[in-house]
C-alpha positions in Angstrom: 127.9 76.4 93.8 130.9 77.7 95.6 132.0 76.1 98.8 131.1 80.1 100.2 131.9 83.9 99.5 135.4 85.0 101.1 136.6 88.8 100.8 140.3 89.1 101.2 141.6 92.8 102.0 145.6 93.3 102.0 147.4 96.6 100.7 150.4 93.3 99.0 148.6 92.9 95.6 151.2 89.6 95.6 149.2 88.4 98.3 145.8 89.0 97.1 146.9 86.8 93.8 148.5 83.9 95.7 145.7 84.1 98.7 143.0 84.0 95.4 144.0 81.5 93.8 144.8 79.1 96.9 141.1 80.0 97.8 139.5 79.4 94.0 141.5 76.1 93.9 139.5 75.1 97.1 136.4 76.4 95.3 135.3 79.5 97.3 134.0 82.3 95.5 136.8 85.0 96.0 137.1 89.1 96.2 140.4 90.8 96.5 140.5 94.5 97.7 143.5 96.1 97.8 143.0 99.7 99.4 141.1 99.3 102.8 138.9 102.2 102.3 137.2 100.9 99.7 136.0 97.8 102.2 133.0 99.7 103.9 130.9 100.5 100.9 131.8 97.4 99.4 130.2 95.5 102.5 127.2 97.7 101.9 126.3 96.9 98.5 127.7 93.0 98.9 127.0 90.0 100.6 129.8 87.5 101.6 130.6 84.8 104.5 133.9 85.3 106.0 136.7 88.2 105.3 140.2 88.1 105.4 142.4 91.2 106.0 145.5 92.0 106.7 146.5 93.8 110.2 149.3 96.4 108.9 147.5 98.8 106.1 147.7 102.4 105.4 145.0 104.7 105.8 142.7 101.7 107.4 144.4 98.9 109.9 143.0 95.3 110.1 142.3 96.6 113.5 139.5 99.3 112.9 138.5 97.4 109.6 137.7 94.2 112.6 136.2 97.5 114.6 133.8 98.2 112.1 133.2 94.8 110.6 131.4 94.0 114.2 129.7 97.1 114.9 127.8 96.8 112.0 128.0 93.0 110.9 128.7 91.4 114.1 127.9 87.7 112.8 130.5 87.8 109.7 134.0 86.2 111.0 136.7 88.0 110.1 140.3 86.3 110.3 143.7 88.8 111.0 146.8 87.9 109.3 149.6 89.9 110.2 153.8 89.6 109.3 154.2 91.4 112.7 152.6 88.6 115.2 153.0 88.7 119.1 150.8 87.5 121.4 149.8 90.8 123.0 148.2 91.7 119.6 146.8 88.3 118.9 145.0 88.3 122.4 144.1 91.8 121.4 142.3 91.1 118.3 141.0 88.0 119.3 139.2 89.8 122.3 137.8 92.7 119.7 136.0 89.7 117.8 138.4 88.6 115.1 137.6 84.4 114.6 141.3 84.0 114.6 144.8 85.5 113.9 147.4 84.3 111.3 151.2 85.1 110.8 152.5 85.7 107.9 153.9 83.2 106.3 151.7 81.0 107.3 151.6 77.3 105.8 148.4 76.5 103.4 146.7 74.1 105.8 146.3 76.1 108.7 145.0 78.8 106.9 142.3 76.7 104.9 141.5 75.0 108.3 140.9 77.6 110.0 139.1 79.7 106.7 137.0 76.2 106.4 135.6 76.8 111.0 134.9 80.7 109.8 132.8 79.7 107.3 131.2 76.8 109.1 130.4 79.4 111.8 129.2 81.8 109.1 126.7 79.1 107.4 125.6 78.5 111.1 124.7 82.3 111.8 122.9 82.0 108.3 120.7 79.1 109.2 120.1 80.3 113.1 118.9 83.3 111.3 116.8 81.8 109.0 115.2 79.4 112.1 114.3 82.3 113.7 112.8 84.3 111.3 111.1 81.0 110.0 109.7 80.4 113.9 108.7 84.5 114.4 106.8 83.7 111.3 105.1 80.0 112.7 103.9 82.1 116.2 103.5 85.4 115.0 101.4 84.3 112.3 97.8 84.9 113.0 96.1 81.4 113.2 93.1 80.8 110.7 90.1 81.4 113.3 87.1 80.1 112.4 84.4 77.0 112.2 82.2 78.0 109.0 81.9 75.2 106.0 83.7 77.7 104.1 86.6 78.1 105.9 86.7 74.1 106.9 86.6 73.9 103.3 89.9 75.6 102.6 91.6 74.3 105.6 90.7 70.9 104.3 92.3 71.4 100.9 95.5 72.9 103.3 95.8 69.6 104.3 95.8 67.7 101.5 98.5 69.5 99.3 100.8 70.6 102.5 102.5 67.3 101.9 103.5 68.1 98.8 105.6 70.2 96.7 102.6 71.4 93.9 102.4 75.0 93.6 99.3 76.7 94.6 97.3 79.8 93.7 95.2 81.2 96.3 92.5 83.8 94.9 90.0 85.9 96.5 89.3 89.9 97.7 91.6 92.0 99.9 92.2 91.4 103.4 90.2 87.6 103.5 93.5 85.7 104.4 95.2 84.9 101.6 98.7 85.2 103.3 97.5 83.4 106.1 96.6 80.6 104.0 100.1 80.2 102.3 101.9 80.3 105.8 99.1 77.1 106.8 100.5 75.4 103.9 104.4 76.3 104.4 103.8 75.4 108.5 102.0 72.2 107.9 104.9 70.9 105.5 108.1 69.0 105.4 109.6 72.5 104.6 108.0 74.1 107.6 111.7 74.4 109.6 112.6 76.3 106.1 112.5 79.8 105.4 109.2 81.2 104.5 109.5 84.1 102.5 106.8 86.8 101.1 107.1 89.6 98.6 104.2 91.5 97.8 104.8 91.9 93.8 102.8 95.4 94.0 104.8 97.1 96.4 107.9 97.7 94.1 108.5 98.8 90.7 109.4 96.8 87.6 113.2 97.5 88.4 113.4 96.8 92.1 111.2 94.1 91.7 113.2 92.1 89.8 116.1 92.5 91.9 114.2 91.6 94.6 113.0 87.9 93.3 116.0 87.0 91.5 119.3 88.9 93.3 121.9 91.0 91.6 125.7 90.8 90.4 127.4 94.3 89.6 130.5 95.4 89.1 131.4 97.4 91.8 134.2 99.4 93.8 137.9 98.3 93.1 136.5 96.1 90.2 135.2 94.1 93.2 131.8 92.1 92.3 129.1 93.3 94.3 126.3 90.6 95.1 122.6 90.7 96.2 120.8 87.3 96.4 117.0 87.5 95.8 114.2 86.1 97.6 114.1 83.1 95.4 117.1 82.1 96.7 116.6 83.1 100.2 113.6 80.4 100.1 115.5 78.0 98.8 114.4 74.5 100.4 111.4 76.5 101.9 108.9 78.5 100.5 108.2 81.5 98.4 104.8 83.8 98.6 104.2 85.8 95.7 101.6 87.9 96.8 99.0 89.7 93.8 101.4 87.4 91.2 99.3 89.2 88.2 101.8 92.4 88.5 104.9 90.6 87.6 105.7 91.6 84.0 105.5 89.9 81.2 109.4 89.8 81.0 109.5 88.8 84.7 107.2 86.3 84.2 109.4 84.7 81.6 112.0 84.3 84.1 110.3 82.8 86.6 108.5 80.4 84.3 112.0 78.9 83.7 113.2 78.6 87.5 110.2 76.9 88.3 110.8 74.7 85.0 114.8 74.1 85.2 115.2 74.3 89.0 118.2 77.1 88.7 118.0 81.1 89.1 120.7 83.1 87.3 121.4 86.5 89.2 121.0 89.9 87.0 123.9 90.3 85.9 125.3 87.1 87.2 126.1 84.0 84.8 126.0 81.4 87.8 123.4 78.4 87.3 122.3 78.5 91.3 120.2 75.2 91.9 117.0 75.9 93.5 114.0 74.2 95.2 111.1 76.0 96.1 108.1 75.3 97.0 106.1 78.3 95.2 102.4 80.0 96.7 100.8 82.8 94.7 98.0 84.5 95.1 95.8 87.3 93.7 93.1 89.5 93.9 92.4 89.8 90.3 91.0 86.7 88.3 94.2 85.3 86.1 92.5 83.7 83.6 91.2 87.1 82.4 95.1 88.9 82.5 95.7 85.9 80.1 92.5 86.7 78.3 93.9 90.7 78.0 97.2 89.2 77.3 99.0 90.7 80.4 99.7 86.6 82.0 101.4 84.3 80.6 99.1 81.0 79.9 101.9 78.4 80.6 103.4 80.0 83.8 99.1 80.0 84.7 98.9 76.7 84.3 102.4 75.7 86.3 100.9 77.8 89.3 97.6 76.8 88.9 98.1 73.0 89.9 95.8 73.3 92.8 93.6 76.2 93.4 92.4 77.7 96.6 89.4 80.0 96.9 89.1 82.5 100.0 85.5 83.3 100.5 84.9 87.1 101.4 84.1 87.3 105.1 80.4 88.8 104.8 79.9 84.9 103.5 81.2 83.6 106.7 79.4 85.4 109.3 79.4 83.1 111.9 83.3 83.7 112.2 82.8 86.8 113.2 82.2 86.8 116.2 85.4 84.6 116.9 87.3 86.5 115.3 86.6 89.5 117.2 87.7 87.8 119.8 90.5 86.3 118.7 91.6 90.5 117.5 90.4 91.7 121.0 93.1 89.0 122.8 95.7 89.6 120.3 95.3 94.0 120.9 95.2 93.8 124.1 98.0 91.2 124.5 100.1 93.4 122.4 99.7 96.3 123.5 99.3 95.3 127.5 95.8 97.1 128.3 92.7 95.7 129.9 90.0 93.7 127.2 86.9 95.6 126.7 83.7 93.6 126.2 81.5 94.4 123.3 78.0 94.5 123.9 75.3 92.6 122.2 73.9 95.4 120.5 77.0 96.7 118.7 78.0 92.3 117.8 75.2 92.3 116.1 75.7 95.4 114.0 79.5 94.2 113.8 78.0 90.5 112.5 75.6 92.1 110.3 78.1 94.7 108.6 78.9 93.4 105.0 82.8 94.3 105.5 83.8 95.2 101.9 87.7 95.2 103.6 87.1 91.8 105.0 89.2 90.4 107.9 92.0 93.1 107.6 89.2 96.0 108.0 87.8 93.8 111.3 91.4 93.9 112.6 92.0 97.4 112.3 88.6 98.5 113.5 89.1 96.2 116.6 92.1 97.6 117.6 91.0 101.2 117.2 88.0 100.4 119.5 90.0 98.3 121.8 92.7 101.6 122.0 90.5 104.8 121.4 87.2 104.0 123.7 87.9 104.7 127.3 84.9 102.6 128.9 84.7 99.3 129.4 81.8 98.5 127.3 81.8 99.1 123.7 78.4 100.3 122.6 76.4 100.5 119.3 77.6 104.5 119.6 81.3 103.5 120.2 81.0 102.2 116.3 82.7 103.8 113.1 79.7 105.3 111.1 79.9 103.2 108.4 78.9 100.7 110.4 76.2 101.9 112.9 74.8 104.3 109.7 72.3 102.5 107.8 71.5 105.3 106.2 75.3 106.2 104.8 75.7 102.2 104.4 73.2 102.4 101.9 74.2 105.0 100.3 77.8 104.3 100.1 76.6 101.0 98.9 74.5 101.9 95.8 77.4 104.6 94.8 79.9 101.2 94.5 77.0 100.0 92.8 78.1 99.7 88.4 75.9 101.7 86.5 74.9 99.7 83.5 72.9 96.7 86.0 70.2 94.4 85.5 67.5 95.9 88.2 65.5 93.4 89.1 68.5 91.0 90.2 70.2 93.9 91.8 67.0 94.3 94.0 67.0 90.8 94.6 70.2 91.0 95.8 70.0 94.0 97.7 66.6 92.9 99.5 68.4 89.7 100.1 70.8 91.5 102.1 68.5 93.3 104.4 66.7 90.3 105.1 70.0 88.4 106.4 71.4 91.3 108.1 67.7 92.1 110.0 67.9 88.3 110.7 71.8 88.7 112.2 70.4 91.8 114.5 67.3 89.7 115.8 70.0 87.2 116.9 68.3 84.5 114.5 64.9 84.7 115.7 62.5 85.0 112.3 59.4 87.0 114.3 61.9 89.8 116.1 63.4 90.2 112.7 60.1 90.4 110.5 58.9 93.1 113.0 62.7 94.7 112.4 61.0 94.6 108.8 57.8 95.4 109.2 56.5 92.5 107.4 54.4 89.5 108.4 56.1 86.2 109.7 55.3 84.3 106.9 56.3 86.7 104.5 59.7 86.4 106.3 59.7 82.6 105.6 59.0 83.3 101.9 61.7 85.5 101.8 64.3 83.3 103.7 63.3 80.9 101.5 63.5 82.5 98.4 66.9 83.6 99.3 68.5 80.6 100.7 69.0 82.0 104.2 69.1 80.0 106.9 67.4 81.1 110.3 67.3 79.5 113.6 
């Protein structure tokens, strides 16, 4: 790879030339723009580490170019060369934020010194700014709350494979964690001082998608070369979070196949091998072996991300992190948002515990902090709940509408009485007589069904 990405911006095409190939000789990666206007939208559309301009241009001096340059990228060092040097405009320029100023002619070591502490700087604002993003993400990233076997179970298997560099496919419904999960294994890792970096593969289309993951090379103003990297090689040495993996294309899957395979990303458009190492997480809500099955996944990328496999059980099969996790969204609300905690009385905890929660955790968390905003008492009561939850009536109904209509009956009603029984159980805070008379059935026909059911009961 290049040594870094310099732009070079003088209205003396004979400069650009000799400036380029001094540079390219040194190996950076070089641009050469010769009409100053055409700087600003290149910047826009581009990415480099340190430019180079001259101070005495038409239409646009190095002066306003500097202007600009730190209004709106005030981390990219810019060095002034001028043939009309003085120290009033050297102390000038060097007080507007230039890295340093040069005069023409200048000898080829000072100017690659002093090109070589720009870009040192540059690579240092890169990395700062990857450390903090990667630390936002460490503490702003909701810890995994909870002390149920299932969720011991998949912190367990966090620990094992953190160490490592297999990839990893996390599966299971909407909203139960999965991204959590994948910053667990990126924060518990050699990588974790690394970027971490997510993209959700269903928010963007086919197009932007791909330019997302793997960067882009155009040709742009000028003749210039316009560059975008991708989150691939923003994670490099880190991480990368593909999030619902199954609506990559079968095109894009091809190409990610062979950067996981040959360890180098070519940009679109681009013809650069770029090394990589990442450390690659998917998950998905839909099961992949089927997509293979229909022919929309690729088997062999399946089985290089399937190395280890993590399952997220639904929430309504944890119950007893519920309550800790309203809890845990009550401190974090009000924290944020600096207003007093409300308590939640029994009642409505049990109705809360008891709810199946068909959007999982992420439906909690939003119905938490709409409580903990929108009810003005102190004391959240069964009445303070959304109806879904404190309607048995319109639960049940909106249930068996979800409900497919080509069912085996007898199983459904197993299922479906097996469900009431828990949930009266929840309400009558785990005592078996309170909740048979809930039912209106005898206490040893509660045990029976318990039994037949596999519920445990206090």
């Amino acid at each position: 790879m290049a040594n870094g990405r310099v732009l070079i911006v003088d209205d003396e095409k004979n400069y650009l030339l000799i400036l380029q190939a001094i540079l390219e000789d040194e190996g950076y990666e070089v641009t050469t723009i010769n009409d100053p206007e055409m700087v600003l939208p290149f910047l826009e559309e581009s990415e480099v580490d340190v430019v180079i301009t001259d101070m005495k241009m038409p239409k646009i001096t190095g002066k306003e170019l500097l202007q600009y340059i730190k209004k709106n990228y005030p981390r990219l060092p810019v060095l002034i060369m001028t043939a009309f040097g003085s120290i009033e405009s050297a102390v000038e320029v060097m007080r507007q934020g230039a890295f340093d100023y040069i005069t023409k002619p200048f000898a080829n070591d000072e100017l690659l010194l002093s090109l070589h502490n720009a870009m040192e700087l540059s690579k240092t604002h890169q990395q700062y700014q990857i450390l903090r993003e990667t630390l936002e993400e460490r503490f702003n990233a909701h810890q995994i709350v909870g002390k149920s076997k299932a969720i011991m179970e998949t912190l367990a298997v966090v620990d094992r494979v953190a160490q490592s560099k297999t990839a990893i496919l996390i599966e299971g419904e909407s909203g139960t964690g999965k991204a959590m999960v994948a910053k667990a294994v990126h924060f518990s890792s050699p990588r974790n001082d690394m970027p971490f970096v997510a993209v959700n593969c269903q928010a963007f289309n086919n197009e932007n998608l791909e330019i997302e993951l793997f960067g882009q090379e155009t040709l742009g103003i000028n003749g210039t070369t316009a560059l975008k990297r991708g989150r691939i090689e923003m994670a490099d040495q880190g991480t990368l979070y593909l999030g619902e993996v199954g609506a990559l294309s079968l095109e894009m899957q091809v190409k990610l196949l062979r950067v996981l395979q040959d360890k180098v990303l070519e940009r679109i458009g681009g013809s650069e091998q770029i090394p990589i190492d990442v450390r690659v997480v998917v998950s998905s809500t839909k099961d992949l072996n089927k997509l293979v099955f229909e022919g929309k996944f690729r088997e062999d990328l399946l089985y290089k991300l399937n190395i280890v496999k993590i399952e997220m059980p639904p929430l309504r099969e944890r119950r007893e992190d519920i309550p800790l996790l309203i809890a845990h969204f009550i401190n974090k609300v009000c924290q944020e948002n600096n207003i007093e905690a409300k308590h939640i009385s029994y009642e409505a905890l049990n109705y809360l515990t008891g709810y199946d929660w068909p959007g999982n955790i992420r439906q909690l968390q939003n119905i938490i902090e709409r409580l903990m905003i929108m009810i003005p008492h102190k004391e959240i009561g069964v009445e303070d709940l959304p109806p879904e939850i404190k309607d048995e009536d319109a639960q049940f109904k909106s249930a068996v509408d979800l409900l497919p209509i080509s069912l085996n009956l007898a199983d459904t009603l197993d299922k479906i009485e097996g469900a009431v029984v828990r949930r009266a159980l929840v309400r009558a805070d785990f005592v078996q007589s309170r909740a048979a008379e809930m039912l209106g059935i005898s206490r040893s026909l509660m045990q029976y069904k318990l039994k037949k059911y596999n519920i445990t009961g206090h």
